[in-house]
N, C-alpha and C positions, 0 to 999 in steps of 0.2 A: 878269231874270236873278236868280238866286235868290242867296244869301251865301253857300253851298259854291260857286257857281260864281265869283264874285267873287275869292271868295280863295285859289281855285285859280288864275286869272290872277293874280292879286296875288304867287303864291309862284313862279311860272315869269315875270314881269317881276323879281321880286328878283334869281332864279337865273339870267338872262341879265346882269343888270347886272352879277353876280359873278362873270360866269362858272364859274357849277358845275353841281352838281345837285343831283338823290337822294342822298346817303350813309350807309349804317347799319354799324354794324357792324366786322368787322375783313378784312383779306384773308385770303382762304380757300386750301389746296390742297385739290384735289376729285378724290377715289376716280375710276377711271373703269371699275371694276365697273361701276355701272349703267349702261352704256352698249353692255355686248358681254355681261353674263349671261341667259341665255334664261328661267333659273330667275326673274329680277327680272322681264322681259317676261312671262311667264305670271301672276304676284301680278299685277301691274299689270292686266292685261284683265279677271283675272276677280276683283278687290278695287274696281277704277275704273269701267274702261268696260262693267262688267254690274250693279255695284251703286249705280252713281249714277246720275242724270239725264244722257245727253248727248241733243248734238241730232241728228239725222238730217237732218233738209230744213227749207225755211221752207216756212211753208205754200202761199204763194201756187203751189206747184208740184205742186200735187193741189188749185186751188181750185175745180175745178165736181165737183160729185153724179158720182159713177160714175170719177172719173179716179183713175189710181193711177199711182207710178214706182218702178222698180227699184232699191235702193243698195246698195252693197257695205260689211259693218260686220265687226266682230270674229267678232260672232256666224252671218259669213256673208252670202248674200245675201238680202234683206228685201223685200216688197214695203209701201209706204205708199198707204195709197189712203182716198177718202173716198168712203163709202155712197151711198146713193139719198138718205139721210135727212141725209145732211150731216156725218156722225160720221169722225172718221180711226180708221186702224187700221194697228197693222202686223202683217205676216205673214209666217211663212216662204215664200223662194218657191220651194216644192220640193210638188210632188203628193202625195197620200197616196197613189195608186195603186202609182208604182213609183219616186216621187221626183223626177221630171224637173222642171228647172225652169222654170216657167210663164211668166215674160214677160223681158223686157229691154229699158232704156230707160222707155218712160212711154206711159202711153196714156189711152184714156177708155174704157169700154164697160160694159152691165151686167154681162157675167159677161167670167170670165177663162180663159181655154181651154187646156188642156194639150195643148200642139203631139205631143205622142206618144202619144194614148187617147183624148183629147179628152173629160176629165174635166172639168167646168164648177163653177166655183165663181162664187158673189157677191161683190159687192166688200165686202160685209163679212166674207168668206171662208169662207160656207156653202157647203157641199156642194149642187150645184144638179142636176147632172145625169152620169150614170153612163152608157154606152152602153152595149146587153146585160144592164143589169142583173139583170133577173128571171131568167136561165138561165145569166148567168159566174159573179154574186157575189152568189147565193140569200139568202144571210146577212150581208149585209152590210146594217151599219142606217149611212143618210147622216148623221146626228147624229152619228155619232162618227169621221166623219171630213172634219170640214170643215180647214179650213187653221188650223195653230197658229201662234197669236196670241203677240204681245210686249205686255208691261205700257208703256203707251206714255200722253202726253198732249197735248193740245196749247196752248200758252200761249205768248202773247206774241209771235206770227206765227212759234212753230217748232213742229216735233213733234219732243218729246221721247221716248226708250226710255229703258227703268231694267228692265234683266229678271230678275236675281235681285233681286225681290219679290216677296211673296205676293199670293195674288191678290183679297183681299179691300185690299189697302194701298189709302192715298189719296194719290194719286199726286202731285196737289197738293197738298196738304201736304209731300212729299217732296220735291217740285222748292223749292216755298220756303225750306224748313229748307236744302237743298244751297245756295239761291243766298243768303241771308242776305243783310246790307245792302248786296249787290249788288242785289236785285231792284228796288229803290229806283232805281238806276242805269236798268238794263234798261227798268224803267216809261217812264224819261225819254227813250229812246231812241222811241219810238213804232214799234217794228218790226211792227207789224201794220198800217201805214200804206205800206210798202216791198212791194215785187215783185223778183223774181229775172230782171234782165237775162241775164246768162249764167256759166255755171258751168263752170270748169276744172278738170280733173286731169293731175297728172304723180305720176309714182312715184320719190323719190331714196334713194339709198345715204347712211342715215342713222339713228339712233335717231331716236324720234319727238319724247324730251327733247329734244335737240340744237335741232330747230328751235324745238318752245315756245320755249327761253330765248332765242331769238336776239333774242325782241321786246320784253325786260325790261334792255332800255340803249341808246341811244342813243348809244351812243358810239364807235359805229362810222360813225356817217353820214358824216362827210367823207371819210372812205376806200373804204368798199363801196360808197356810194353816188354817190359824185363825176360820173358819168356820167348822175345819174337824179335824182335829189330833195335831194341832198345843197347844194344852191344856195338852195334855200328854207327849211333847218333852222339851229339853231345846233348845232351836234356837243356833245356830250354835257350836254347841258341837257336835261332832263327833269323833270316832277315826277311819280315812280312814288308808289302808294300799293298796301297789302294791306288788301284788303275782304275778311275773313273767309277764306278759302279760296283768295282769286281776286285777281284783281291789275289795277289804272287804270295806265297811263303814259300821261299828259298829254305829248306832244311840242310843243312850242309852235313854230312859224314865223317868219320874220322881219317877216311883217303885225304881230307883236307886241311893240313895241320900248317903251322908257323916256319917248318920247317922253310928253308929257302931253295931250291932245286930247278936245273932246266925242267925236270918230271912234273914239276907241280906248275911251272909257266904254261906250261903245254894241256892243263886239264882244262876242259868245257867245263860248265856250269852241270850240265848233266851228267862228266865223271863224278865229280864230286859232291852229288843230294840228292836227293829226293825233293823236287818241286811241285806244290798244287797250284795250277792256274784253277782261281775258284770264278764260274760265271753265273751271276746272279742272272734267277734268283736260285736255280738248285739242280747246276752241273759241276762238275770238276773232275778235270784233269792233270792225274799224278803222274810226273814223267817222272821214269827214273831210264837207267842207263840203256838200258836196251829196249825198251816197250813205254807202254802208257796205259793207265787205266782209267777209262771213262767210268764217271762214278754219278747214277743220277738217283735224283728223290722224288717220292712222288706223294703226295698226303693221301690216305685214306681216309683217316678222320682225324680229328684235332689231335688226338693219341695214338696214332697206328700211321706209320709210314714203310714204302714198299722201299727198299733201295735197292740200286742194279749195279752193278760192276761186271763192267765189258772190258776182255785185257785186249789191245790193240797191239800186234806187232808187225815188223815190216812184210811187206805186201811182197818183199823177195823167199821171206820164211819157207823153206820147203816143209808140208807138213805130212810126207809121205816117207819122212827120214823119220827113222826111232827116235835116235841121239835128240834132232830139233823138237820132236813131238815131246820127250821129257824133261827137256830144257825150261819149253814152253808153260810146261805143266807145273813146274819146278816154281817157276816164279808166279803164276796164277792163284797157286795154293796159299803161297807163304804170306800174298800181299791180299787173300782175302781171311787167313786166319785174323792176318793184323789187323787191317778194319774188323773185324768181327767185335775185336776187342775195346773198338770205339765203341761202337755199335751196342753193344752189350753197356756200356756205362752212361753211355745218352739213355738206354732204357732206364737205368737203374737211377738216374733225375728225373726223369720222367714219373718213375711209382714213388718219391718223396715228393715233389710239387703235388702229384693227386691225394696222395697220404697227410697233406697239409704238415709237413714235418720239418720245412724251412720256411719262414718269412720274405724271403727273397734270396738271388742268386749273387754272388761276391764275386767282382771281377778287379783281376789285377793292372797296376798299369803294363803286365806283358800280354795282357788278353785285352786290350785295346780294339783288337780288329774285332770281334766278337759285337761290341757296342755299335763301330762303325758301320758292320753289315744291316746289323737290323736297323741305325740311321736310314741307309739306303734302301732296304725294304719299304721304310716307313715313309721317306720320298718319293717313292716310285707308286705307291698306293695312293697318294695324297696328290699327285701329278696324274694317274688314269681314272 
């Protein structure tokens, strides 16, 4: 166990025995402009989610030669695939020919076939094969029209997009300057060690802010969550920290009490919480004991955002064993009823901001990180 992780239990044992938390700062009233202007929504997609690093898939979900999958992002719909040679890429997924778009869902195959002309591209999204060519489209050179490509990379079992860059940038270099002494974290995470059990979407009536901040306090667990996980936390104990841009909440369990014991020297940071490494501007990853759950946002419209939860477990999982398949299942279910129940109440701020039925939003000095993120939002649009 290393002495950041030491004294990170060290400071959520203190903060259980005091019963408190996180506290910085002072109590806030908070503008609820950004939460209903289309004008902020628009800065934000294209200052955030086109000039930074986000993530699109973990890798393990294009991991053989030739497989590629469909997602849906700001910029539309994308295909990620990885070559014959092993490279990932991502692509528009719309034909040069007349635009249609070419697959849906995920597949494996050397070329990719346009269901309406049956235009063939490679999976690294060459121009492969024309029908009629020599007599429809005489003039037409295949080099300049294979499938456009996104400045993408891949690091740390994700493929990341970042697409206003130039296209000589170095993309790693880019993603690391973005993650700062988060990357340090991420490292420690070993997510290239994980595979994607299965992955959900729901679409809720909500900014996409709403839900981020839902996961920067704890101090709602005996209430929203009293049906579900609220039995194994202490309510509002946490240790939040800001890593440069991005944000740790350390929630710690009741496995991790005062008591004094070789049993209790001996726990990781991961026996003992539930941890969101939150990456601005709208990933996070909630490790808990045995898995991780990628949790991403994606704005639809100023009020309507998609969210995805991918559970990630180790890449040793056998998933042709009952026992591991209902293990797995086990913990997928319980940790997406529970966000549901965020989920469900960012909605329900969401229809009072539209119903004009608050003046603004009250935040505590333990919802401190809440202010700070959208600081950083607010920097990072003001800086692209």
């Amino acid at each position: 166990m290393s002495s950041d992780e030491k004294a990170l239990i060290a400071d959520a044992k203190s903060k259980i025995l005091n019963k408190t938390t996180s506290l910085k700062g002072d109590e806030r009233k908070v503008d609820l402009d950004r939460y209903v202007s289309t004008e902020t929504l628009k800065q934000e997609i294209s200052s955030l989610y086109h000039r930074v690093p986000t993530v699109l898939i973990h890798s393990s979900e294009v991991s053989e030669p030739n497989s590629y999958q469909a997602v849906q992002t700001t910029l539309g719909s994308l295909i990620v695939s990885r070559d014959a040679s092993g490279k990932v890429h991502v692509l528009r997924n719309a034909c040069r020919h007349r635009g249609a778009k070419l697959v849906d869902g995920k597949g494996c195959s050397k070329r990719i076939i346009c269901p309406y002309h049956a235009w063939s591209y490679s999976t690294d999204g060459e121009l492969s094969n024309v029908p009629g060519h020599s007599h429809c489209f005489p003039s037409l050179d295949k080099s300049e029209n294979n499938l456009i490509e996104i400045p993408s990379v891949e690091m740390y079992g994700f493929v990341w997009m970042c697409p206003n860059t130039a296209g000589d940038s170095d993309l790693k270099t880019i993603l690391s300057e973005h993650l700062g002494d988060m990357e340090e974290e991420l490292l420690g995470l070993n997510t290239n060690d994980f595979k994607v059990y299965k992955r959900t979407k729901k679409t809720w009536k909500g900014n996409w802010k709403l839900f981020a901040e839902g996961g920067f306090e704890t101090y709602h667990f005996t209430f929203a969550h009293k049906n579900t996980i609220a039995p194994y936390f202490h309510n509002n104990t946490a240790v939040i920290d800001q890593i440069g841009n991005h944000f740790r909440v350390f929630m710690p369990t009741k496995v991790l009490t005062t008591e004094d014991s070789p049993e209790q020297h001996a726990l990781s940071m991961h026996d003992c919480s539930h941890t969101l490494y939150y990456f601005t501007p709208n990933m996070g990853l909630l490790v808990q004991k045995e898995h991780i759950d990628l949790i991403q946002m994606r704005p639809i419209s100023v009020d309507e955002t998609e969210i995805s939860i991918s559970t990630l477990i180790p890449e040793s999982a056998d998933l042709q064993d009952p026992q591991q398949i209902s293990h797995w299942q086990k913990n997928n279910e319980i940790t997406n009823r529970t966000l549901d129940e965020d989920w469900a109440l960012g909605a329900s701020i969401q229809e009072s901001i539209n119903d004009n039925a608050v003046p603004y939003l009250h935040y505590g000095k333990n919802e401190w990180a809440l202010h700070a993120f959208n600081q950083v939002l607010n920097h990072l649009i003001a800086k692209n």
